[in-house]
ZAMARGU-4260 file (C-alpha; in steps of 0.2 Angstrom, whole numbers, plus 5000, padded with zeros to 4 digits):
<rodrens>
0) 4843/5066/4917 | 4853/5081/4918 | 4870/5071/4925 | 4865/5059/4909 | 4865/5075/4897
5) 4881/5085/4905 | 4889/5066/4905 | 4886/5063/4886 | 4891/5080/4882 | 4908/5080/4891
10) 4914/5064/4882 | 4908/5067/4865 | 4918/5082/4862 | 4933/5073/4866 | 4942/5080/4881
15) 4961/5081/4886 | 4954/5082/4904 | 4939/5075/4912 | 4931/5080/4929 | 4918/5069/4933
20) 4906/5073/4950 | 4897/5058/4955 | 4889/5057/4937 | 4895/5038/4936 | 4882/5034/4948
25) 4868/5044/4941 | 4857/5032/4929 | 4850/5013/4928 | 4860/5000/4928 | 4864/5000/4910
30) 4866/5019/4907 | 4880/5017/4922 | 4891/5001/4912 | 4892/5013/4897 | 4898/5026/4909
35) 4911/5014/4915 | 4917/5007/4897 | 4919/5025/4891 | 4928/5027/4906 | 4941/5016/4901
40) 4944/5021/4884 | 4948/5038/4887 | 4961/5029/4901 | 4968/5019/4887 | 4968/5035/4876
45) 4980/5043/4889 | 4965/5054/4893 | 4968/5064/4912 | 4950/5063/4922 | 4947/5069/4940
50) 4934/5058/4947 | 4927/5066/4963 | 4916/5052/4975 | 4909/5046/4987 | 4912/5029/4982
55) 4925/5022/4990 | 4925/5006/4982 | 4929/5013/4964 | 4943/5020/4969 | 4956/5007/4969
60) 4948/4999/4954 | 4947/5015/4944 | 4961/5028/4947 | 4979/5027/4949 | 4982/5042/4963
65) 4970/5046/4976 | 4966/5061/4987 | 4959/5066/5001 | 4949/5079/5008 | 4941/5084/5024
70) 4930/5101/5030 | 4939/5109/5014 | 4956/5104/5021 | 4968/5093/5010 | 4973/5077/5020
75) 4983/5066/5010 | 4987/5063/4994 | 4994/5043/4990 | 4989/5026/4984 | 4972/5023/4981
80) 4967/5007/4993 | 4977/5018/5007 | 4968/5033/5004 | 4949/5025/5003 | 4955/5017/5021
85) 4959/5033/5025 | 4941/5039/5019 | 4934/5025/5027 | 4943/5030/5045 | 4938/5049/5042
90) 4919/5041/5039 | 4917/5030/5055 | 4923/5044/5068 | 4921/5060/5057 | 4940/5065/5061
95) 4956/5064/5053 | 4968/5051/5062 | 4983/5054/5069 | 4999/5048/5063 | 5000/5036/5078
100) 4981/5030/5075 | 4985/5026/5057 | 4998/5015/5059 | 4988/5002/5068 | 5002/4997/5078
105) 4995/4988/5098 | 5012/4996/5104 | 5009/5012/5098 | 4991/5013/5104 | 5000/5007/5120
110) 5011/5020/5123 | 4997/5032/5118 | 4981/5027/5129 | 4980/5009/5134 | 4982/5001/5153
115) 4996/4988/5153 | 4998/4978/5167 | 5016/4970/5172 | 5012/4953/5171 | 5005/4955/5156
120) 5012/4971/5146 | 5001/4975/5130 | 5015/4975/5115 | 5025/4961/5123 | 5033/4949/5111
125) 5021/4934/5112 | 5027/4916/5112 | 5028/4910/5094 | 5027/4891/5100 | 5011/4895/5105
130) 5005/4900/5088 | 5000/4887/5076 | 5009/4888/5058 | 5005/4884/5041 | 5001/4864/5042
135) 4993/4855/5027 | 4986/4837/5026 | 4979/4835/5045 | 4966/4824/5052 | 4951/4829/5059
140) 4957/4828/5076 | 4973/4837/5073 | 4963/4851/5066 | 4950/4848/5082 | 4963/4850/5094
145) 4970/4866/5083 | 4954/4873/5089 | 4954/4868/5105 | 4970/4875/5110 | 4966/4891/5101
150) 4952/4892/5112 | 4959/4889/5127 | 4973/4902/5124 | 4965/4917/5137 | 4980/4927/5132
155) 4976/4946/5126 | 4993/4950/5119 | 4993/4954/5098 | 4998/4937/5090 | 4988/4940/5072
160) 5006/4945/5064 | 5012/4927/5069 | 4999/4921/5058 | 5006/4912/5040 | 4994/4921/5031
165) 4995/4939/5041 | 4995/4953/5030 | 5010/4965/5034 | 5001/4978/5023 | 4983/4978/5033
170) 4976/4994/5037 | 4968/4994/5056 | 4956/5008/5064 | 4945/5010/5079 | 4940/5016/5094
175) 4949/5000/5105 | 4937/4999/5117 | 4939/4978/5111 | 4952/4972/5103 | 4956/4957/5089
180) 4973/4948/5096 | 4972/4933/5086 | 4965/4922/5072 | 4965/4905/5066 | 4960/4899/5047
185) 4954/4881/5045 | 4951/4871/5031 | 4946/4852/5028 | 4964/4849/5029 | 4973/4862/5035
190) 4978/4873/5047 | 4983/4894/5040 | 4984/4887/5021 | 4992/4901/5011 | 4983/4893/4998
195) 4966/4885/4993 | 4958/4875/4980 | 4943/4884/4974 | 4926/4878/4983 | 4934/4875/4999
200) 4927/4878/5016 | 4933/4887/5027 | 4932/4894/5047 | 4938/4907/5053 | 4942/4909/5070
205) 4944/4928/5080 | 4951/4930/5097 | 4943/4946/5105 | 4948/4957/5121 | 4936/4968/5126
210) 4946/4980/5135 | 4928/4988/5140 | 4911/4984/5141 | 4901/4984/5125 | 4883/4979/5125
215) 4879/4976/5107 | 4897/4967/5100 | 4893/4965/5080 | 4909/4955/5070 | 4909/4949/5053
220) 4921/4948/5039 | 4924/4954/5020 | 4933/4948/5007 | 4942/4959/4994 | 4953/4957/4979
225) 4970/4964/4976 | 4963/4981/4968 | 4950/4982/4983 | 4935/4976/4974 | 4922/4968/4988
230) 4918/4951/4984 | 4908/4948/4999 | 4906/4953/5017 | 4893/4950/5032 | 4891/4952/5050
235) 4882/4947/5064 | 4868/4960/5062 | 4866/4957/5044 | 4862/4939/5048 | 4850/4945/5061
240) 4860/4938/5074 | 4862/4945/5093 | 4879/4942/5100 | 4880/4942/5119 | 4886/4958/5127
245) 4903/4958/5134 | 4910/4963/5151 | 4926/4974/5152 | 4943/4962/5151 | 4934/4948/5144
250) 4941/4938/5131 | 4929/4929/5118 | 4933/4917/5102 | 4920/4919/5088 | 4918/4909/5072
255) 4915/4911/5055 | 4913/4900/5041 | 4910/4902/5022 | 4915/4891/5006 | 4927/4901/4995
260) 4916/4900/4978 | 4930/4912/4971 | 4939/4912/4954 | 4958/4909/4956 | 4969/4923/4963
265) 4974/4933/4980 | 4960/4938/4992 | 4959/4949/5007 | 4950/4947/5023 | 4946/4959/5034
270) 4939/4955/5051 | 4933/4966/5066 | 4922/4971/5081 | 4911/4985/5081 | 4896/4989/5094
275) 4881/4990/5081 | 4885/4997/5064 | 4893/5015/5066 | 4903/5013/5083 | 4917/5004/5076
280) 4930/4995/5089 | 4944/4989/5081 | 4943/4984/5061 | 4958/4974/5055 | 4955/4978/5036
285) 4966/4966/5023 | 4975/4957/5040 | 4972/4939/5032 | 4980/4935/5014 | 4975/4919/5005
290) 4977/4913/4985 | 4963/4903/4978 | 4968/4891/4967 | 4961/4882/4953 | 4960/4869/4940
295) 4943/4872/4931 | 4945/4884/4916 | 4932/4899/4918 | 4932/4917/4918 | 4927/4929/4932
300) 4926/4932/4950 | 4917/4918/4957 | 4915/4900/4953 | 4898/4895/4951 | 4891/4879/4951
305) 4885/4877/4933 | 4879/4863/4920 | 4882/4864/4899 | 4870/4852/4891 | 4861/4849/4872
310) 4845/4846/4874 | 4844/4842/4856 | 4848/4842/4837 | 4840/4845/4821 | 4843/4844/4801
315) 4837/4859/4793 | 4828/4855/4778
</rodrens>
C-alpha cells in the first residue's frame, strides 16, 4: 500500500523526471495496468523515467536504453534486448561474462577451453550441401526423409548459422558442458519456411553434443516478439517429462512441436539445453527467425479460435 501511495503521489505532481523502484509490480492486477498506461503518457509527453528492475522482460518493451549493474559495479550500458540477455547471463552463473563468452562464437569458445580433435576440428567450416535449405510445397516423404537425414547426421560441428531462418543477431550463453550444433524447422509443407501462415504446425528439431556427462538434460523452447515480449516457452521439466541422461561425446536429436496460434509478425525462438533449471548448458536465445503470416482480420498477439453469433432479435415496443 505504501508503493501504491508513493506511486500516485510521484505522477500527480507532474514530474520532468520519474525514478520508479519496482513500484510497477506492487498491486493487483488492475492497480498495475494503470501503473503501465500512466507510464506511457508521461513517455508520450517527452517525460525522462528511470525504471530500476528486476524484470527483465519489461525492459525491452518499456525503455529505450538500458543498464546494467552488478555487486555496485557498472557493467554496460546499450540496447535494451542486449542488456536484459546480459542480465539474464549475470543471473544463471552470478558473474559477469567475458568479452569472449558474450560473443557466443563455437570458435572462440574453441580457442578459449574446448578439445578439438583433428579429424574433426570444433569451428571448422561444415559442408553446406549437407544442410537442408528453405524448400516449400514437399510431400510427406520428402519432409520424412528431411528428418531422417537430419538424424543420421552424427556430426558435432556448429551448422545452426546455415540454417535459412538463423538469426545472425541471437544471443548464446552457457557453461558448454553440451552443445546445440544444429536444427531443423518443419512444417506440413515445408522444410526452414521463413514464413508461416498463422495456425500452422510446426516441429522443431535440435542436434545436441554433449561434450560431458549430464545426468538430468532439460530442453525446451520460447518464443518472443521483436521487442522481447515472451509469447510462450516450455521445457521438458515443465511438462513433467524426464529426459534420459546423456554420456560425455554423445550426440542426441530432440523434437519439439507446437501450432503457431500467433497474430501476424516476426517471432523469435530460442532453444537450449540445461541440466535441471538453474545449471544452464548452452542457451541459443533468438537463434531461429520466422514471420507469421495472415489473412484473418484481428487484433492482438495470438489468434484464437473464436465464433461471432446472434442469438436473437427484438422490437422494442
Amino acid at each position: 500500500m505504501f508503493m501504491r501511495v508513493a506511486f500516485a503521489t510521484a505522477v500527480t505532481v507532474d514530474p520532468d523526471i520519474l525514478v520508479i523502484d519496482e513500484a510497477l509490480s506492487v498491486g493487483d492486477a488492475r492497480f498495475q495496468e494503470k501503473c503501465f498506461k500512466k507510464f506511457r503518457d508521461f513517455q508520450n509527453a517527452g517525460k525522462t523515467i528511470l525504471l530500476v528492475t528486476h524484470d527483465r522482460f519489461t525492459i525491452p518493451r518499456l525503455c529505450s536504453l538500458g543498464v546494467v549493474l552488478h555487486k555496485g559495479v557498472l557493467v554496460q550500458v546499450g540496447d535494451p534486448n542486449e542488456i536484459v540477455n546480459l542480465y539474464a547471463e549475470i543471473l544463471a552463473f552470478d558473474r559477469v561474462p567475458t568479452k569472449a563468452q558474450r560473443t557466443g562464437n563455437v570458435t572462440a569458445l574453441a580457442e578459449n577451453s574446448i578439445e578439438t580433435s583433428a579429424a574433426n576440428p570444433l569451428g571448422t567450416a561444415p559442408d553446406r550441401s549437407k544442410h537442408s535449405s528453405t524448400r516449400q510445397s514437399l510431400s510427406p516423404a520428402d519432409a520424412e526423409q528431411a528428418v531422417i537425414d537430419f538424424v543420421a547426421d552424427t556430426s558435432w560441428d556448429d551448422r545452426c548459422a546455415l540454417n535459412p531462418t538463423y538469426n545472425k543477431h541471437e544471443h548464446r550463453y552457457g557453461d558448454k558442458r553440451a552443445l546445440v550444433v544444429d536444427y531443423l524447422v518443419v512444417g506440413k509443407e515445408s522444410i526452414n519456411p521463413d514464413s508461416v501462415p498463422a495456425g500452422t504446425a510446426l516441429d522443431i528439431y535440435m542436434r545436441a553434443w554433449y561434450r560431458e556427462a549430464v545426468t538430468n538434460p532439460v530442453y525446451g523452447f520460447t518464443i518472443t516478439t521483436t521487442d522481447g515480449l515472451v509469447l510462450f516457452g516450455t521445457n521438458t521439466e515443465l511438462e513433467g517429462m524426464i529426459a534420459n541422461a546423456a554420456k560425455a561425446g554423445e550426440i542426441r536429436v530432440y523434437r519439439m512441436s507446437l501450432k503457431l496460434q500467433l497474430g501476424p509478425g516476426d517471432v523469435f525462438f530460442t532453444i537450449g539445453i540445461a541440466e535441471g533449471q538453474t545449471n544452464l548448458c548452452d542457451i541459443r536465445q533468438s537463434c531461429v527467425h520466422i514471420r507469421v503470416s495472415e489473412i484473418q482480420k484481428y487484433v492482438g498477439v495470438a489468434r484464437l479460435e473464436t465464433s461471432l453469433k446472434e442469438i436473437s432479435s427484438t422490437r422494442a415496443l
